[in-house]
N, C-alpha and C positions, 0 to 999 in steps of 0.2 A: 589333444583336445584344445579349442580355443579359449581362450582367457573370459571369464565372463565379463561383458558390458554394464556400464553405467544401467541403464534399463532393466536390467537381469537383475542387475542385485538392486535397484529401489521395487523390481514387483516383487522379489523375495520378501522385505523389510517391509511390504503393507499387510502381510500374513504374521507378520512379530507380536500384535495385539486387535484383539476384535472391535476396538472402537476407532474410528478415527481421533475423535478427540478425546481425553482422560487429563484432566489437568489436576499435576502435581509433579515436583521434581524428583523423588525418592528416586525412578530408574533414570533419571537424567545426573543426579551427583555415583550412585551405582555403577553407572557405563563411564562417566567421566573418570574413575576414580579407579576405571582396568584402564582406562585409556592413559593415565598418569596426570590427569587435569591438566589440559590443554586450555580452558579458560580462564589458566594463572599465568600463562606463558602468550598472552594476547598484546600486542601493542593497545597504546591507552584506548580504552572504549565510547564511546558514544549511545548511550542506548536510549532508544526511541520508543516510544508506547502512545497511546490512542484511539478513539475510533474512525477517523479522517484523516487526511494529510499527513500520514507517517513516510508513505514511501517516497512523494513529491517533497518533503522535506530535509528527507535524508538524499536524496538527489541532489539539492540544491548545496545543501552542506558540502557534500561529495565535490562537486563541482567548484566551491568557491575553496576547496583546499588543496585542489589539485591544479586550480589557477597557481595557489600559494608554491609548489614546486613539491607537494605534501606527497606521498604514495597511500593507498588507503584503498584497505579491507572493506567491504560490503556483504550485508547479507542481509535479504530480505523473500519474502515469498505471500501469496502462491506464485509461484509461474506463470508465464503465459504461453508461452510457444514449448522450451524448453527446460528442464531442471535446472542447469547451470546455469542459467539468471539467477536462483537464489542466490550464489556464489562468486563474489568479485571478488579474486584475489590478486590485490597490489594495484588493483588500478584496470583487472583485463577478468572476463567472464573466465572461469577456471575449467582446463584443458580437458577432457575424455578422461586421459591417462589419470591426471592426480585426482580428478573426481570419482573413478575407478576403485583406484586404490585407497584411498580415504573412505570409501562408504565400507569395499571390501575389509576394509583394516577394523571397522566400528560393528562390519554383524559378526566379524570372528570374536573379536572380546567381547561381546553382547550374550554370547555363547546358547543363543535359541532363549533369552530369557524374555517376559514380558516386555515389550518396550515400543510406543506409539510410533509411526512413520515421520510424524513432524521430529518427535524429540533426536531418536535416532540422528536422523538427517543434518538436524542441529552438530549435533557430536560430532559429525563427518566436517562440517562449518567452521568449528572449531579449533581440526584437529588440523583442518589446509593452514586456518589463519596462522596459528601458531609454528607452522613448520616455516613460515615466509616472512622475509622482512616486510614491514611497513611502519608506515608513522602512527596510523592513528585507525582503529575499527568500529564499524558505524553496525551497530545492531536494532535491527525490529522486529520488535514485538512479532509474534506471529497472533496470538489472541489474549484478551488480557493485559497481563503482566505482572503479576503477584506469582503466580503457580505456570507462568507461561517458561516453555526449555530456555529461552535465551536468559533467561535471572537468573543465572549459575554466575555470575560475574561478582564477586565480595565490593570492589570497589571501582568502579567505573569512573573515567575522567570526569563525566558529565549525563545527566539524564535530560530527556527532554518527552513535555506529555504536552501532544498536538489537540486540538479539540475535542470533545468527549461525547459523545451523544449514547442513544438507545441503542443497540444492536447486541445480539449473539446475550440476548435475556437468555437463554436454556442454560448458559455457562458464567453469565458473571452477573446477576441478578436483574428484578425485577425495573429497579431505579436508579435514574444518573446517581444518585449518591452510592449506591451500592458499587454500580458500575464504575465509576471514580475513583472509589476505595481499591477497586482490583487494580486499573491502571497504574495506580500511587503505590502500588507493591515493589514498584522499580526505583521507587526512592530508596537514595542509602544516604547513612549517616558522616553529615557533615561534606557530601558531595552535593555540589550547586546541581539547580534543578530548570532548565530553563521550563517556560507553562505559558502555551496557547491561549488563546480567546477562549473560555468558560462559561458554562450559566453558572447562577449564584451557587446553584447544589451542590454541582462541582468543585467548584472551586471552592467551597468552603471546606471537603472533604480533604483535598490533593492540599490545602495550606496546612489544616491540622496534621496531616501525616509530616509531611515537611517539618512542623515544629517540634514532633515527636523523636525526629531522626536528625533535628538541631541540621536540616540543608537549606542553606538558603536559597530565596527562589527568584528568579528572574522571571516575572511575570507581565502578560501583555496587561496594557492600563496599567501597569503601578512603574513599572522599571523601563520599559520599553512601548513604543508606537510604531504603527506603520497605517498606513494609507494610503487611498488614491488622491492625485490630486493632479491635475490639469494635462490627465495622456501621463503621469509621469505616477513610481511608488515612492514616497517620503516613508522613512524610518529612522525615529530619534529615540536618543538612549543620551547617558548621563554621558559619555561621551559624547555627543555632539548629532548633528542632520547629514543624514544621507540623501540626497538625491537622485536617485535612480529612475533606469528605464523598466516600466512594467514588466513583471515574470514572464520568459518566452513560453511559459505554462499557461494555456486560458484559464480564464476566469477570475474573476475579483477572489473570490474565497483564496488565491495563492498569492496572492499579496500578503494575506495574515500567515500560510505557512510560511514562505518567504520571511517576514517579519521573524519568524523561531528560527529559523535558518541564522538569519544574521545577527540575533540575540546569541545564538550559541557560536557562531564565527566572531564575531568581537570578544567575546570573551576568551575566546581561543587566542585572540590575537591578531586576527584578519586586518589588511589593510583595505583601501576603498577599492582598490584596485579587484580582490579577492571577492567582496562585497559584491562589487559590479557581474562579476563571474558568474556569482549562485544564482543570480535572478536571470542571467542573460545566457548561458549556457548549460543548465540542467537538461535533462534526458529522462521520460517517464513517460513509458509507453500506455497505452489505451487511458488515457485521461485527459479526454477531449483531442484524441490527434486526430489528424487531418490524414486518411489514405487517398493518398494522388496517383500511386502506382502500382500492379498486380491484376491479378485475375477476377477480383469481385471491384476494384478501382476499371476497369474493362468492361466490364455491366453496367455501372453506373455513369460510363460515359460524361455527359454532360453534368449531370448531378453533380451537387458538395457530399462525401462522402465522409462521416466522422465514427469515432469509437470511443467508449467509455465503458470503465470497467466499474463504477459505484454503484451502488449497489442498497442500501440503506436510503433513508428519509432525506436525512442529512445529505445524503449525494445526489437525491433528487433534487432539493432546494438547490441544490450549487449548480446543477446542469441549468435547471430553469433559469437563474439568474444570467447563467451566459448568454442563455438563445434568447433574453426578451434584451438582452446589451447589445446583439451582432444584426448585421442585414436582416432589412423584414424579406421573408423568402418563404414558401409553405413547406416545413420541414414534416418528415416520417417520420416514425421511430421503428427500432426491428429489434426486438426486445423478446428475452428469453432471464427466468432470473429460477434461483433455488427454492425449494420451497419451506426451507427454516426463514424467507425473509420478508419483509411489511414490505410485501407487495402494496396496498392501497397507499402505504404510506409515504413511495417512493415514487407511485404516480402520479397523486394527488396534485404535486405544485408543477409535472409535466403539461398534466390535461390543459394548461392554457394555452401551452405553445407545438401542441404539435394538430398538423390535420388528422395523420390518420395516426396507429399503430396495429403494424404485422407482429404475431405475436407466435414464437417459436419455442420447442422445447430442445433443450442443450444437448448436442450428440455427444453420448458417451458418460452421460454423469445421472448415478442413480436415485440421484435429492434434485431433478431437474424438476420444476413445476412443469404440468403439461400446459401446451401450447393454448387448449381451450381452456383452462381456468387463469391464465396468462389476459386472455382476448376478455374473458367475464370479469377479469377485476379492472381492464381497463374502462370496459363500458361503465363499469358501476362509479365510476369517477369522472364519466360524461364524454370519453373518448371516442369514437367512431374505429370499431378492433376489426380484426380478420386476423385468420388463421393461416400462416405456409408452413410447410414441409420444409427446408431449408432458409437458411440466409440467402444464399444466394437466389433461390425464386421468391423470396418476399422483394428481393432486391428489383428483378425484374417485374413484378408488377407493380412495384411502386413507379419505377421509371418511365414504362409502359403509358401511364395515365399521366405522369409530370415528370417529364424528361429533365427539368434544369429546377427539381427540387434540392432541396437539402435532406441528405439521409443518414440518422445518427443510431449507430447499431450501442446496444445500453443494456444491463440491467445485472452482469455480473463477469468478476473476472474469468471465471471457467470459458462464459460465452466470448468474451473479448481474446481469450489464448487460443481457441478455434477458429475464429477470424482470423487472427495472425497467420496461424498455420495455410490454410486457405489459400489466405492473399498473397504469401511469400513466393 
């Protein structure tokens, strides 16, 4: 009989618990603890928490340590295309075999007990890092951060909590300060905290935990700066001005991740050189890229073709800020999102800048919004909607009618990881 696949045993593991989400670690320290706790045997940590720019952040870091000659663990999710993207290990996405064996090794000590697909998965994350040298391990949040699987870590080199807004209310409450409080769960005692651009609520939440847990905080406005300033990003700290080239990531909004990037890289110890790295060679797929080649980049021909994987308010606000910064051009949108999320809320700062939006339901995912309640929440925020059956024929009649448009497919990462697949 052949060996079960990577695939075999994660559909096994989403039958382990009836909920997708249950946040609490009781079977995460449980499994850790047949596994022989593999998150005491991790090289030093990094751990990232958020509502925005966690994953563009830990890219950057990633990037400006492995300028430094560093080796470095990654693990972040969901996916887009395939599982092992959550899983970097040493520096390279982690192999069939030891992803294989890693998951295989965590539902045998798991022993058919209770235990969620994310947490699990984590365990498996782990149990690679721990088995592999490296320098230093960058972990994220999956949701949360108080009762999220990756808080199994007692003392982490460093935390880092990227801007904070509204999202996933059904699990970490109704208000940014509530919501705040969860993310500041990943604060530990007397480990420095580096902290993103905040509103007041927030931030008054994420300081008091910090004073409670005596960590001090490297905070944007108080400890560190970053901005745009003439084509160029400025980033000053008690150390001194950096002058750098804007983030090869679009959008203004990644200049302030960037900024947490290199607040927690100087503190690490970064030179300018490493600095120069984070902002200019990071890697972070469906967050404003640019498809130039593939089978749906083949439809759209002449058209600018892009992809975005936000998904919340906050990620609407930051798409729109790109597209009223880039050539004036009549852009679409092909837009498909879940329906745990403020759709009006995520359209809202769109409706100025797109002509139309094609409005799709996600193939394969059973929390997809449909396509017509997709197209009725655009109209009701003054968009001009329709309805296709796939990406790809929204694609073809948008091009149809405006051949040398701009076409920005948006509204969540499940639909962005389908795309990938697709276009590859």
């Amino acid at each position: 009989m052949n060996a079960p696949t990577s695939d075999v045993i994660l559909a096994r593991m989403m039958a382990l618990h009836p909920k997708i989400i249950d946040l609490t670690l009781d079977r995460m320290h449980r499994l850790l603890s047949e596994l022989g706790n593999p998150q005491n045997d991790l090289p030093p940590v990094i751990h990232i928490a958020g509502t925005n720019g966690k994953g563009s952040t830990q890219a950057m870091i990633r990037a400006g340590l492995e300028a430094m000659g560093k080796s470095v663990h990654a693990y972040t999710s969901p996916h887009l295309a395939r599982f092992h993207e959550r899983i970097r290990v040493a520096g390279s996405l982690i192999d069939e075999d030891d992803l294989t064996k890693a998951l295989d090794e965590c539902y045998a000590a798991n022993g058919g007990e209770s235990i969620t697909y994310f947490e699990i998965t984590t365990c498996a994350a782990l149990l690679a890092f721990a088995r592999t040298r490296a320098d230093y391990t960058l972990l994220e949040v999956g949701l949360g951060g108080r009762l999220d699987a990756t808080n199994v870590v007692e003392t982490p080199l460093l935390t880092i909590i990227t801007p904070v807004s509204v999202d996933h209310q059904q699990y970490l409450g109704d208000t940014l300060a509530e919501i705040a409080g969860e993310k500041a769960g990943i604060i530990k005692r007397h480990v420095p905290c580096v902290v993103g651009p905040q509103d007041d609520a927030g931030l008054d939440v994420i300081e008091a935990v910090a004073a409670r847990q005596a960590a001090p905080l490297l905070a944007y406005g108080q400890h560190w700066h970053a901005g745009a300033e003439a084509g160029r990003m400025i980033y000053q700290d008690e150390r001194g001005l950096l002058d750098l080239p804007r983030p090869n990531l679009p959008g203004d909004h990644q200049i302030m991740n960037a900024g947490a990037a290199l607040a927690a890289l100087r503190h690490l110890g970064a030179d300018d050189a490493a600095c120069e790295a984070a902002v200019t060679q990071a890697y972070w797929p469906a967050r404003m890229q640019r498809l130039k080649a593939g089978p749906l980049a083949d439809i759209a021909g002449q058209a600018e073709l892009w992809l975005d994987g936000g998904h919340n308010p906050a990620a609407g606000d930051a798409i729109a800020a790109v597209l009223a910064q880039g050539p004036k051009r009549p852009t679409h949108l092909i837009c498909g999102m879940l329906n745990t999320k403020d759709i009006g809320g995520y359209l809202r700062p769109l409706a100025a800048h797109a002509t139309t939006l094609h409005a799709v339901s996600i193939p394969g995912e059973t929390a997809t919004l449909p396509a017509a309640d997709t197209a009725a929440a655009a109209r009701k925020v003054g968009m001009d909607a329709f309805e296709a059956p796939s990406v790809a024929q929204a694609l073809r009649d948008i091009v149809a009618s405006d051949p040398t448009a701009r076409v920005l497919i948006c509204g969540s990462l499940y639909l962005a990881g389908g795309v990938l697949r697709e276009n590859s």
